[in-house]
N, C-alpha and C positions, 0 to 999 in steps of 0.2 A: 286304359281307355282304348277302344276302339275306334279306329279311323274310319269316318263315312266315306264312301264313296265320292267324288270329285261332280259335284251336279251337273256344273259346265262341260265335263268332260263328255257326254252323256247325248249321242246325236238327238236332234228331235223327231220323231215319227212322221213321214211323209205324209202322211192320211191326215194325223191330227194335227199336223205343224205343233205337238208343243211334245215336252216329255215323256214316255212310256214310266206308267208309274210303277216302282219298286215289285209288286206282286207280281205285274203280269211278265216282268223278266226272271224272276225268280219262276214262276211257272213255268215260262217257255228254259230254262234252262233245266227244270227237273223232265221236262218234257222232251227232251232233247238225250238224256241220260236214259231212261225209261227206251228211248227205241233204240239208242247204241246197244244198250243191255238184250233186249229184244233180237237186234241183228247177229249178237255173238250167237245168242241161243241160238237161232236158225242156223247160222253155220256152223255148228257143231251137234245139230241134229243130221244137217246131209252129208256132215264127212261121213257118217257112221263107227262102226266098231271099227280099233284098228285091227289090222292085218298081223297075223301070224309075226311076216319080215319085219313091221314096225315093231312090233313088242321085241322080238330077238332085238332088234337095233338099239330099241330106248334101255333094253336089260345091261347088251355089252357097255353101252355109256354108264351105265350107273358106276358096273361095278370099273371101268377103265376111272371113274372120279373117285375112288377109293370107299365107294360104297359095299354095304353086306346085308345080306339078307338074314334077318333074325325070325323067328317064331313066338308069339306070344301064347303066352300059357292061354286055357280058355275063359273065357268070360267068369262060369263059376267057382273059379279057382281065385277071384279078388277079392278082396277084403269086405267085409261091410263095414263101414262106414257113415252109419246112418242115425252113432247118437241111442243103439239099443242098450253097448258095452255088454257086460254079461248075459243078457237076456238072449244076443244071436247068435251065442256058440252052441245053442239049443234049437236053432234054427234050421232046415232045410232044404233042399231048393228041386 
């Protein structure tokens, strides 16, 4: 069972003296999400590209955490997988 929210707990609306009904706080909180989200995008359109020394810096961290740089084979080098069985070893790409 899920716990209702606490009614009492719940200030009343200055304007309306009584409670803000259920939607319109769930709206003002999606609404609220929606410009956070909005404000990352904008800051991470005016950092722009990193910089040369950033990328050298983020590389040495990787591999100082015990990371390695692998190569993936190319795209049409994977399997298909799509349910043809016989019929895609006849296949092209």
């Amino acid at each position: 069972m899920i716990a209702a929210p606490d009614a009492a707990a719940e200030a009343p609306d200055p304007l309306l003296g009584r409670r803000r009904p259920a939607a319109e706080q769930s709206r003002r909180s999606f609404d609220e999400g929606r410009r956070r989200r909005a404000a990352q995008r904008r800051a991470a359109a005016l950092a722009g590209p990193p910089s040369d020394d950033d990328v050298a810096r983020l590389l040495a961290e990787f591999h100082a955490r015990g990371g390695r740089v692998t190569e993936c084979p190319p795209a049409h080098a994977a399997p298909v997988n799509n349910g043809a069985g016989r019929d895609a070893s006849r296949w092209t790409i």
